[in-house]
PAMARDREN-793458 format. One record per residue (C-alpha): x, y, z. Coordinates in steps of 0.5 Angstrom, whole numbers. Layout:
N
@x: X | y: Y | z: Z
...
This chain:
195
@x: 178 | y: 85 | z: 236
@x: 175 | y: 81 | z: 242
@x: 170 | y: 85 | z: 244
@x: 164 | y: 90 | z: 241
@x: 163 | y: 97 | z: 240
@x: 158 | y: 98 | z: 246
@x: 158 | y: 92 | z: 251
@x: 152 | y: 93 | z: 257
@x: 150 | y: 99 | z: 254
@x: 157 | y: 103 | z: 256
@x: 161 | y: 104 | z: 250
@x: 168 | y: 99 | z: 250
@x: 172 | y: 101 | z: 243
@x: 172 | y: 107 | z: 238
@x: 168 | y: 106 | z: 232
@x: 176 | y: 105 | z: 228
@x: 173 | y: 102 | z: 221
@x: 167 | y: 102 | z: 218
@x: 161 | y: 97 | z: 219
@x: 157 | y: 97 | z: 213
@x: 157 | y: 96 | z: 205
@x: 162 | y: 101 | z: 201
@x: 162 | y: 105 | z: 208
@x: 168 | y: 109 | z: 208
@x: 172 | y: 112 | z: 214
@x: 177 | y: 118 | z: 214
@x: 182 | y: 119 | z: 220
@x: 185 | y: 126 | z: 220
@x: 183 | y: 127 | z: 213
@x: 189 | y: 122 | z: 211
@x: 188 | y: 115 | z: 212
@x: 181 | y: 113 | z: 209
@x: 178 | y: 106 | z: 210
@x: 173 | y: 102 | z: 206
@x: 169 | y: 97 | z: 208
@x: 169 | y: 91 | z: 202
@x: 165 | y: 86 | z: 204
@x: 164 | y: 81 | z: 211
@x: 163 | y: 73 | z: 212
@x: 162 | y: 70 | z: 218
@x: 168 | y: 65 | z: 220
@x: 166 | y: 58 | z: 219
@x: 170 | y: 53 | z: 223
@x: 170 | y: 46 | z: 222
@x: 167 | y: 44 | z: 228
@x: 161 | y: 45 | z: 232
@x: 161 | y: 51 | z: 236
@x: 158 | y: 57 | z: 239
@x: 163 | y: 62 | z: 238
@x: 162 | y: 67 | z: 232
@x: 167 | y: 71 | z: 228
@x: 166 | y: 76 | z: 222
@x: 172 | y: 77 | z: 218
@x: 171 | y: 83 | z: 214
@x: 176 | y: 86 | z: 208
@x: 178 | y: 93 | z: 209
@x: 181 | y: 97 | z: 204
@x: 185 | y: 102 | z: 207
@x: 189 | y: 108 | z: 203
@x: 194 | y: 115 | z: 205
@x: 196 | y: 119 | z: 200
@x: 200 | y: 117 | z: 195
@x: 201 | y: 111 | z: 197
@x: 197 | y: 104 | z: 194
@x: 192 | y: 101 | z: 198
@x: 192 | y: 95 | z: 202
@x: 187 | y: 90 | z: 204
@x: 186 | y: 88 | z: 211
@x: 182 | y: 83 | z: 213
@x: 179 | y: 85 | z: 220
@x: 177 | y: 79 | z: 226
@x: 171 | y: 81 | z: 230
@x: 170 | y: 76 | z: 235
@x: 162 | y: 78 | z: 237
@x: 161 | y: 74 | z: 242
@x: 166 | y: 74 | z: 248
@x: 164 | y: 77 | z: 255
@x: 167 | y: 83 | z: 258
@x: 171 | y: 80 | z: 265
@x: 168 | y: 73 | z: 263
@x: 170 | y: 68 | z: 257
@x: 167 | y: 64 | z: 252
@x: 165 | y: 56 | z: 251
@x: 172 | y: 53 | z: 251
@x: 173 | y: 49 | z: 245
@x: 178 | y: 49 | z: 240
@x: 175 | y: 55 | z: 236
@x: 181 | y: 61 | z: 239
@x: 185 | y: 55 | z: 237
@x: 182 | y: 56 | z: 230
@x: 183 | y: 63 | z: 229
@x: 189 | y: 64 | z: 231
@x: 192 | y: 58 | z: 226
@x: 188 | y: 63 | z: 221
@x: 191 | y: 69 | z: 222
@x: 198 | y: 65 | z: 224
@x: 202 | y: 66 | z: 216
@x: 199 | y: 73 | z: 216
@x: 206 | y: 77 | z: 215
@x: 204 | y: 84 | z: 217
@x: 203 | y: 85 | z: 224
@x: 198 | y: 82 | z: 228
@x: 194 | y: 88 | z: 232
@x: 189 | y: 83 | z: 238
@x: 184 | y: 88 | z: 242
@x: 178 | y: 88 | z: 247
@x: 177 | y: 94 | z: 252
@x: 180 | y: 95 | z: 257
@x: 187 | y: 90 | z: 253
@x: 188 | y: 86 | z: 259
@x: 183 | y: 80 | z: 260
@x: 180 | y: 78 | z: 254
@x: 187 | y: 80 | z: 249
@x: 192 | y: 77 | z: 255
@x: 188 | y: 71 | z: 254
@x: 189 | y: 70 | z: 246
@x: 196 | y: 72 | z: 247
@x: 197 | y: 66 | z: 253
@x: 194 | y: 62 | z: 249
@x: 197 | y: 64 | z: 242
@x: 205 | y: 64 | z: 246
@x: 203 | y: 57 | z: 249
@x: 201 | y: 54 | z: 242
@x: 208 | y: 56 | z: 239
@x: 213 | y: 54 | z: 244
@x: 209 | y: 47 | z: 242
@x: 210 | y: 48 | z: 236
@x: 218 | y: 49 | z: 237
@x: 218 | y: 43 | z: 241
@x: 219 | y: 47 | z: 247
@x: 217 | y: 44 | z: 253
@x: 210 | y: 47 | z: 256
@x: 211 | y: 50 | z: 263
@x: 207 | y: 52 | z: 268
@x: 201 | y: 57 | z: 265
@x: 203 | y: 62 | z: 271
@x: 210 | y: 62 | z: 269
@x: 207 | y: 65 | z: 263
@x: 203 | y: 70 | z: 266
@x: 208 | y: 73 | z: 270
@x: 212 | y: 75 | z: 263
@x: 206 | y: 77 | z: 261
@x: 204 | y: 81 | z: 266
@x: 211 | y: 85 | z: 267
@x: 210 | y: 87 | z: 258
@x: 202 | y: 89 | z: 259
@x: 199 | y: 90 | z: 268
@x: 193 | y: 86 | z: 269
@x: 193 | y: 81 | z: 264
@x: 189 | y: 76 | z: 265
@x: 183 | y: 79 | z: 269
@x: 178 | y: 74 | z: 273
@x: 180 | y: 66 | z: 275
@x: 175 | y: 64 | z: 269
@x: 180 | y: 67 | z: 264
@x: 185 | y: 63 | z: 267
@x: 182 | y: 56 | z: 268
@x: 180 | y: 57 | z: 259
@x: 186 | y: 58 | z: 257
@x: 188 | y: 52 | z: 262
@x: 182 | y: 49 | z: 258
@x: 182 | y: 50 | z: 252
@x: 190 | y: 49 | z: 252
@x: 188 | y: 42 | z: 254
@x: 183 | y: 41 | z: 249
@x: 189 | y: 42 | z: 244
@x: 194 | y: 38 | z: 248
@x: 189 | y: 32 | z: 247
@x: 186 | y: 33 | z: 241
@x: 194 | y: 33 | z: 238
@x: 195 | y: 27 | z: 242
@x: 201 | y: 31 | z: 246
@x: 198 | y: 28 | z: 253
@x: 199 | y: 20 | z: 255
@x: 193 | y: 17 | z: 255
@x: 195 | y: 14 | z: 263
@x: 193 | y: 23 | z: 265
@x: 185 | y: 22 | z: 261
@x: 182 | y: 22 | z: 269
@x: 186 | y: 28 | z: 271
@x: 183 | y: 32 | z: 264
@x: 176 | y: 29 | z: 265
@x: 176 | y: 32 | z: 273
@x: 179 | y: 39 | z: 271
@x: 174 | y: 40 | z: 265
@x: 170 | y: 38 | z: 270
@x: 171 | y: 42 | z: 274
@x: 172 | y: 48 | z: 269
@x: 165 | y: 47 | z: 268
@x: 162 | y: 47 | z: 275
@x: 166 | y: 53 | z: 277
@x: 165 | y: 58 | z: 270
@x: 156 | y: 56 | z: 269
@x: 154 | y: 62 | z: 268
@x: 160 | y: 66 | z: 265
């Protein structure tokens, strides 16, 4: 979940499961969810971004229940983007070995989904040793799948951003590019101050 139940005083998303200690949530009378517990994801480096992970139990009858674990990213803005780090990286390596299906949401599921799910489509061609095209190339498969993704330039230059943090950091860019990287970044900075 990439966004929050009520952002600048407007409502984004449907209250779907329940935010408090043994709170249970009932759906057409079948499917109830039960709130476990929640931490706070802990990331290996410094960052600003927080994500609270929280287990649920979800049961229909007859049935056994099934445990989810729920990623709510708490601080992403509407229309506009995080600090540009490794921290989507880290989430998405989280969830990765997850074997049932993956649901990734914000409000509107087009500028802060379409920039996880760009981002999430880059880092497994990489790691099918495919080559990385150019990211619009991407987005306009994207876009043919889900209208709109990707909704402001500043969401399109922090996927370039924090693609390019993972490409260096992994050591998949020659070092003879390292002016170029540090230029984008930058001027990454300059043109997402304030977002």
């Amino acid at each position: 979940m990439l966004c929050n139940f009520i952002e600048q005083n407007a409502k984004k998303c449907a209250e779907y499961f329940p935010v408090q200690p043994g709170q249970p949530l009932s759906f057409d009378g079948d499917v109830h969810v039960v709130y476990r517990d929640q931490e706070m994801l802990t990331f290996p480096f410094e960052t600003k971004v927080r994500v609270r992970v929280t287990r649920l139990d979800v049961s229909v009858p007859g049935q056994p229940i099934h445990t989810c674990s729920h990623y709510h990213w708490l601080d992403w803005p509407d229309r506009g983007v995080p600090e540009a780090d490794l921290a989507p990286i880290f989430l998405l390596n989280k969830v990765q070995d997850t074997v049932t299906p993956i649901i990734v949401h914000c409000s509107a599921g087009i500028g802060r989904t379409g920039s996880i799910v760009l981002i999430q489509h880059a880092l497994e061609l990489l790691q099918r040793n495919q080559p990385l095209l150019e990211i619009c190339t991407y987005l306009i498969e994207l876009r043919k799948q889900r209208n709109n993704s990707i909704q402001t330039e500043h969401q399109y230059l922090y996927i370039h951003q924090v693609l390019l943090l993972y490409l260096r950091t992994h050591k998949y860019l020659d070092d003879s590019v390292t002016a170029y990287l540090d230029n984008f970044t930058r001027d990454y900075y300059k043109a997402t101050k304030g977002f």
